[in-house]
Structures are given as C-alpha cells and as structure tokens.
Backbone as CSV, one residue per row, in Angstrom:
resi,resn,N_x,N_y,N_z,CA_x,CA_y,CA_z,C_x,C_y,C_z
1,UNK,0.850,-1.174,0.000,0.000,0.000,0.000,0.891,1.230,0.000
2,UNK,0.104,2.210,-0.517,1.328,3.598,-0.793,0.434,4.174,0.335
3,UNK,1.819,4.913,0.600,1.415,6.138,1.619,1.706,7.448,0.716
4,UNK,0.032,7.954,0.128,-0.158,9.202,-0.648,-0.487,10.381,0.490
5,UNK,0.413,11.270,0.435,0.069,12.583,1.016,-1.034,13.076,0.396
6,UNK,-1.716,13.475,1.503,-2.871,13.923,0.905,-2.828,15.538,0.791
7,UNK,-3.548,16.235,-0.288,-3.606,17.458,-0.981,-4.425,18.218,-0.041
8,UNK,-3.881,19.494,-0.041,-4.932,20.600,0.735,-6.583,20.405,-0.236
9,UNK,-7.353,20.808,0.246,-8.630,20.627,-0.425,-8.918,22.524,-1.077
10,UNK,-8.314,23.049,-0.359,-8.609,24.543,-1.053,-7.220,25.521,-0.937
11,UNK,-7.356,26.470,-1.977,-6.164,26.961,-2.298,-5.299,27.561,-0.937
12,UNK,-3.823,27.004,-1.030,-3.516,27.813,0.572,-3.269,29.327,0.597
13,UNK,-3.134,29.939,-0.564,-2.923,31.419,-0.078,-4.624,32.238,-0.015
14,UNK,-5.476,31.632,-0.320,-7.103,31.572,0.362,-7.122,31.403,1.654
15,UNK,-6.680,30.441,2.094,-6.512,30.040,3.676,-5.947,30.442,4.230
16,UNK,-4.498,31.255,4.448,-3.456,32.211,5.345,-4.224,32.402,5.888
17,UNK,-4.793,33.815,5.954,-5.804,34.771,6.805,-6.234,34.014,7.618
18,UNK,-7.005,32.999,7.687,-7.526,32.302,8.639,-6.667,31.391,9.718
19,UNK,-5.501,30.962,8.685,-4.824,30.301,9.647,-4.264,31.026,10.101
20,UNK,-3.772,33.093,10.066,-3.105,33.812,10.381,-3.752,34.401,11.669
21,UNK,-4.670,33.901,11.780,-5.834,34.608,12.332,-6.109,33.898,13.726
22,UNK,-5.659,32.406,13.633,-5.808,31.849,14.876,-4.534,31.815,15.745
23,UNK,-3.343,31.996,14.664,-1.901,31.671,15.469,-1.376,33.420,15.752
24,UNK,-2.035,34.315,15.461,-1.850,35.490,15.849,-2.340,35.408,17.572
25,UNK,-3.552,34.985,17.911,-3.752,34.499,19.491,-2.494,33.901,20.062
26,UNK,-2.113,32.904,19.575,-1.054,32.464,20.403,-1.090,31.021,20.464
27,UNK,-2.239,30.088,19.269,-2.423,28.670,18.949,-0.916,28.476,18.269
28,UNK,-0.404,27.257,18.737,0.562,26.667,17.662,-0.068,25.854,16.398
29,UNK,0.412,25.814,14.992,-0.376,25.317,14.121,0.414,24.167,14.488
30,UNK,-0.299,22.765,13.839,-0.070,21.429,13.707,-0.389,21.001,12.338
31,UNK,0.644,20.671,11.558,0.605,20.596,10.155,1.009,19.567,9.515
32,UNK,0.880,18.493,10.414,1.363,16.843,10.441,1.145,15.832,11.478
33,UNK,1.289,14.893,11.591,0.842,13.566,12.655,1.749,13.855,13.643
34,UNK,3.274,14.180,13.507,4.240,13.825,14.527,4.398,15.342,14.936
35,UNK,3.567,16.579,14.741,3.565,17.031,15.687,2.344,17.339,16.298
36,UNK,1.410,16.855,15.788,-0.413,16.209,16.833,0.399,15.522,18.013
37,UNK,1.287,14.505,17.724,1.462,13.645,18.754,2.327,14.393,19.677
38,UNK,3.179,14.930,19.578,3.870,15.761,20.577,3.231,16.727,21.431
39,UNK,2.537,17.551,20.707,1.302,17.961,21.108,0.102,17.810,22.496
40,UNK,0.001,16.452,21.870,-1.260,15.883,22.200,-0.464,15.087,23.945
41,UNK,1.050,15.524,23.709,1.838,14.117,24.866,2.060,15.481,26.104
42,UNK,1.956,16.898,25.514,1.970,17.558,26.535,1.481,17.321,28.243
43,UNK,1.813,17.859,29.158,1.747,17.612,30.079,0.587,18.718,30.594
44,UNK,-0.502,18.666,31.442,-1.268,19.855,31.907,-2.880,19.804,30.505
45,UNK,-2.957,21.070,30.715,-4.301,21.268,29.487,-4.021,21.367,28.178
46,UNK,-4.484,21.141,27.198,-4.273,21.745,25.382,-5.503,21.605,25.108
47,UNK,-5.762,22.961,24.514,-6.813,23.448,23.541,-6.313,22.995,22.366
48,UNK,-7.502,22.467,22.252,-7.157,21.741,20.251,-8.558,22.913,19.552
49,UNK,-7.801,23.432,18.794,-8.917,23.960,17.346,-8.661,23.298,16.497
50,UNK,-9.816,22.948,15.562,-10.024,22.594,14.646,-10.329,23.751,13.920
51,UNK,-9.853,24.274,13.179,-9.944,25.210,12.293,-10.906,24.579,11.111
52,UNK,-11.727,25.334,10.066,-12.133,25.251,8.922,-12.189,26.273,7.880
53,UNK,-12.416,26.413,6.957,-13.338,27.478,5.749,-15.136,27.779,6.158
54,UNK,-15.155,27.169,6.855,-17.086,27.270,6.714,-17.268,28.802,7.438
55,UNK,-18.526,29.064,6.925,-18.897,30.316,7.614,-19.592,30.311,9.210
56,UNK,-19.542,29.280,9.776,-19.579,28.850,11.419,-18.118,29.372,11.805
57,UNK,-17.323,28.561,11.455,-15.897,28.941,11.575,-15.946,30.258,11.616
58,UNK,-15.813,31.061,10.367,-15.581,32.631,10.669,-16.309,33.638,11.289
59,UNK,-17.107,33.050,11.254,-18.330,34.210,11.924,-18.553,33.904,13.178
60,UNK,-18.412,32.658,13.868,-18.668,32.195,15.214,-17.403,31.406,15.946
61,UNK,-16.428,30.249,15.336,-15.511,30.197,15.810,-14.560,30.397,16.331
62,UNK,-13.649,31.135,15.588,-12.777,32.094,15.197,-12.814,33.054,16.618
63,UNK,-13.930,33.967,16.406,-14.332,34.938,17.234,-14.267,34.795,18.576
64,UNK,-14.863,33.633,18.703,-15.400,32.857,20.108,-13.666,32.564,20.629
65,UNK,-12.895,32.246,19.677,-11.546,32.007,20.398,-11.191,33.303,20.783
66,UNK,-10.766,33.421,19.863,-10.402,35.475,20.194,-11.110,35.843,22.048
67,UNK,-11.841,35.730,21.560,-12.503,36.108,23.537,-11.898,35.907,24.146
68,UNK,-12.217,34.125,24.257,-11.805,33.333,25.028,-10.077,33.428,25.485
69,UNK,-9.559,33.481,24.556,-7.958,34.233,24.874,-7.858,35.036,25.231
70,UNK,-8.697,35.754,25.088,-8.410,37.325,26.668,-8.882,37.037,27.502
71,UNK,-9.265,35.538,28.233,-9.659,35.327,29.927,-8.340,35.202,30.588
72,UNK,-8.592,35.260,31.985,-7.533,35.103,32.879,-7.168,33.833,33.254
73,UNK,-7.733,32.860,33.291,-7.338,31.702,33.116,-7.813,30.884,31.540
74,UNK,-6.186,30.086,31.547,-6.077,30.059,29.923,-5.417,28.768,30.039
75,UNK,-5.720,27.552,28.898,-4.785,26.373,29.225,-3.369,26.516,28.990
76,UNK,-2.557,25.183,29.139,-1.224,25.775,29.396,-0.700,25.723,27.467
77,UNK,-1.344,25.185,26.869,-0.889,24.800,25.200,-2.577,25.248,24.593
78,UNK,-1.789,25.460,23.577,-3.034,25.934,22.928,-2.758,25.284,21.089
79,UNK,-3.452,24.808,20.294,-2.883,24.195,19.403,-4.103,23.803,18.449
80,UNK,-3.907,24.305,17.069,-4.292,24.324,16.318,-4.230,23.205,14.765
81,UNK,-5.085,22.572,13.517,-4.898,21.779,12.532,-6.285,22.579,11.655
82,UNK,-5.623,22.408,10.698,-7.225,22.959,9.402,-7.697,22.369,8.703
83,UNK,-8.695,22.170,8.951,-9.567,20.585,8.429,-9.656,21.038,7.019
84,UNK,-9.529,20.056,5.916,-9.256,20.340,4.847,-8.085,20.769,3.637
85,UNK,-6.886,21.292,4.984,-5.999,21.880,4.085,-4.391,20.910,4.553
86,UNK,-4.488,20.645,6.115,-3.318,20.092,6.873,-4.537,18.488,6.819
87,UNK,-4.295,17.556,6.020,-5.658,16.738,6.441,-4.701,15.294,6.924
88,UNK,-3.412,15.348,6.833,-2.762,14.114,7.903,-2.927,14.918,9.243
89,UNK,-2.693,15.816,9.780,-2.442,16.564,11.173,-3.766,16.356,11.441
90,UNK,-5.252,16.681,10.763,-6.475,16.828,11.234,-6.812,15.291,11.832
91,UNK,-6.280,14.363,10.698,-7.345,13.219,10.999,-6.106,12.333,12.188
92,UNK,-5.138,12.814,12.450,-4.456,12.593,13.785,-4.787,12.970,14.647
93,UNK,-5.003,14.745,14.809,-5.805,15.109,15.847,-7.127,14.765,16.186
94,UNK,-7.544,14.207,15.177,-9.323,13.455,15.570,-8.977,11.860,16.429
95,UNK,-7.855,11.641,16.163,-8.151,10.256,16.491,-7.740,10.057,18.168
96,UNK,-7.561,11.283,18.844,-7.410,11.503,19.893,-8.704,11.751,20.746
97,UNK,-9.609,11.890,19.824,-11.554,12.400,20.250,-12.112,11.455,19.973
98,UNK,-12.887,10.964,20.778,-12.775,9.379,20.551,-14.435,9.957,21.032
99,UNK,-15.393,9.110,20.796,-16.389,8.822,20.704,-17.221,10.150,20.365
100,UNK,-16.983,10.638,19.256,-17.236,11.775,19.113,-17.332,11.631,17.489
101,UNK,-18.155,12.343,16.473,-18.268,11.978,15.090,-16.930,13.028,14.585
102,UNK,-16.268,13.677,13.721,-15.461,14.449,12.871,-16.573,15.212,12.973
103,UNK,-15.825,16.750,13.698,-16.237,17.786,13.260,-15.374,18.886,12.977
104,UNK,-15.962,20.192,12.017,-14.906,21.342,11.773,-15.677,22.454,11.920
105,UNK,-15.783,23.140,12.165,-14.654,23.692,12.954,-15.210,23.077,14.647
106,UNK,-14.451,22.609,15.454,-14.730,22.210,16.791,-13.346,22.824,18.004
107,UNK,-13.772,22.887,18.996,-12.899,22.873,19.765,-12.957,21.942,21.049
108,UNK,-11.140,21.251,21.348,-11.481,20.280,22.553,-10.445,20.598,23.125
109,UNK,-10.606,20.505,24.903,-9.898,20.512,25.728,-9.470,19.430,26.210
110,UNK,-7.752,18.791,26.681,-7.372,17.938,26.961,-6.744,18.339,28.293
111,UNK,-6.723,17.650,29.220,-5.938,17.229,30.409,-5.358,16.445,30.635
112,UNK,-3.852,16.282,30.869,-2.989,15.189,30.137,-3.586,14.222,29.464
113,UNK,-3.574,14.771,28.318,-4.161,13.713,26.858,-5.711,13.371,27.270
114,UNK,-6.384,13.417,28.016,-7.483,13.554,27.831,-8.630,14.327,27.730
115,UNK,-9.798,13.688,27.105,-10.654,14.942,26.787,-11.252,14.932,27.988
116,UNK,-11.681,16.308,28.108,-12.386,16.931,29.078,-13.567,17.979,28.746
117,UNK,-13.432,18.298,27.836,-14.520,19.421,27.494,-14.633,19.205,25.840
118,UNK,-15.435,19.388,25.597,-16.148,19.587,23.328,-16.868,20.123,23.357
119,UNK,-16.621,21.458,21.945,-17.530,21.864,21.683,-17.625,21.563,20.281
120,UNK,-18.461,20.609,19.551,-18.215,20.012,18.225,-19.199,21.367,17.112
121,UNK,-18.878,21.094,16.286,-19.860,21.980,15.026,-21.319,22.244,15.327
122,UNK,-21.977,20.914,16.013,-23.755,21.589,16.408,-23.932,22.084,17.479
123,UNK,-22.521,22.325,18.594,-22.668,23.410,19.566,-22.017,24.918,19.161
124,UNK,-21.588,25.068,17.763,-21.062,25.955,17.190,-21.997,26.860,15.982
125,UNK,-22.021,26.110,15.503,-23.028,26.472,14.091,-24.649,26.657,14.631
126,UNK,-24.849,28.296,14.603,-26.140,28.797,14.832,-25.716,29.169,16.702
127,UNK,-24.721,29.301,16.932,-24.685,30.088,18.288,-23.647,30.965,18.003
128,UNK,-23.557,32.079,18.941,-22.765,33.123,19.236,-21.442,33.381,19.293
129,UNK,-20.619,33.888,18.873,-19.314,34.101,19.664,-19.451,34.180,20.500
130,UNK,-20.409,35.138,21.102,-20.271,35.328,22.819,-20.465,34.036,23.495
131,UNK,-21.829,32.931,23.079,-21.952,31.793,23.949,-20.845,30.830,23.452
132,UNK,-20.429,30.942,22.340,-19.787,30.038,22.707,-18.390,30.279,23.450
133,UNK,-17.892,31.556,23.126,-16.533,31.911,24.052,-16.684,31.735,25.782
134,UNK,-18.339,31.979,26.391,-18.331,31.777,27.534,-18.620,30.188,27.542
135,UNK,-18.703,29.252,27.051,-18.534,27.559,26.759,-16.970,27.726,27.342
136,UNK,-16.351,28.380,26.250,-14.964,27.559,26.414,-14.222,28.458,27.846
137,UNK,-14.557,29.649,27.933,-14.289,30.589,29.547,-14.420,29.226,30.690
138,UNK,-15.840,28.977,30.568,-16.517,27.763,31.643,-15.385,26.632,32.069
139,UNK,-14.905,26.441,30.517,-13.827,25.023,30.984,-12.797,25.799,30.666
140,UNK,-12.241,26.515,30.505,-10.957,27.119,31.111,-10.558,27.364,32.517
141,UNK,-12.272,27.349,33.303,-12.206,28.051,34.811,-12.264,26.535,35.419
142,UNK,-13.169,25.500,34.773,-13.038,24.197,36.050,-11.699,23.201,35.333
143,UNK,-11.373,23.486,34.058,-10.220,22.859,34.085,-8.449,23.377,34.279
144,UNK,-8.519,24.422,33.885,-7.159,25.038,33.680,-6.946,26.003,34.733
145,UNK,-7.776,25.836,35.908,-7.344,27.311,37.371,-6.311,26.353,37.607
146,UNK,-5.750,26.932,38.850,-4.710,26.050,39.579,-5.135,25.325,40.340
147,UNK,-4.852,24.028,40.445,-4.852,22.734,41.502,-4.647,22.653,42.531
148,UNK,-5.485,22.284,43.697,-5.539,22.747,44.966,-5.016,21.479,45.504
C-alpha cells in the first residue's frame, strides 16, 4: 500500500488569513501527525482547534476564540490543525476524540491527553461568539485554574 500525502482541499494562499488569524492568538499550528502527537503528549491542558473554511468557523468560531484568549485563566498549550488543508495533522488530531463523530470547525480541551470538554460543530453552528466563548471561559475556569 502507498502512503499518498494527501492534498490541501482549497487553495492555501485563500486560507493564510484564517490560519493567520488563529496563530496570531497564540495557537501553535499542527501541520502533520508527529507534531499532533507531541502535542497531544503535553503535560497539563491543550486546547485543540479545529480550524475550517465554513462560515460557522468565521463568523462564530474564530471569534469565540479570540474572547476566550483574553480570559484570565487560559490552558497551558493551545494548538491548532485545518480541516481540509493540513488533512494528515487533522485526521491525527481526531483520532485523539474518541467517541465523538469528525467535526470542523470544533474545539477540545485535553488534560494530560485527555478529553475533558467539546464543543463540536452543532454546539457551534447557529450560536454566538459570545456563547460560545463563555462555553470555552466555563472550561478554562473548572479545568485550567490552579490545583488545589
């Protein structure tokens, strides 16, 4: 069997902005399997985005992070893949979300490597930046304060 790299699905200088847009916050991008896994082996919390093109993504995702990165408590990694364009890094980072269908744009919180919090595409698509940035505020505050 060949191992075919798989092709971005849409043009990448279309996509910058967006991916410029999340690592300007302070997400690291993930643009392959072996660094999902390094990633993902961190120690403490990681915010995983799933980045996309859809207009949930820009109009509600996106945004909702932006907030959410100006709270006072914040996980310790923050880390980003773009469904569609990085699609070995995406479907690595999915395989860490385990009983959960593929979604894009989504966001999940891990505590050493595990999940702890999702917010998949139908808690995204048709809600707010604001609700959903106070979603991810919520588990920033019961997962990522300091440990007593």
């Amino acid at each position: 069997m060949h191992n075919l790299q798989l092709s971005p699905m849409y043009d990448p200088n279309l996509v910058q902005p967006m991916r410029d847009e999340v690592t300007a916050l302070g997400a690291k991008e993930l643009t392959n399997s072996e660094e999902v896994e390094q990633a993902m082996a961190n120690e403490g919390t990681t915010l995983l985005f799933i980045n996309s093109v859809c207009g949930c993504s820009a109009g509600s995702a996106r945004p909702a992070l932006r907030q959410a990165m100006a709270n006072d408590t914040l996980p310790d990694h923050v880390v980003t893949v773009f469904a569609g364009q990085d699609r070995e890094a995406t479907e690595k980072a999915r395989s860490y979300v385990h009983g959960m269908p593929p979604s894009s744009p989504m966001f999940v919180l891990f505590e050493n490597g595990e999940v702890v919090h999702a917010i998949p595409r139908h808690h995204i698509e048709g809600y707010s930046a604001e609700q959903i940035a106070e979603n991810l505020k919520g588990a920033f505050k019961a997962f990522c304060g300091e440990k007593v």
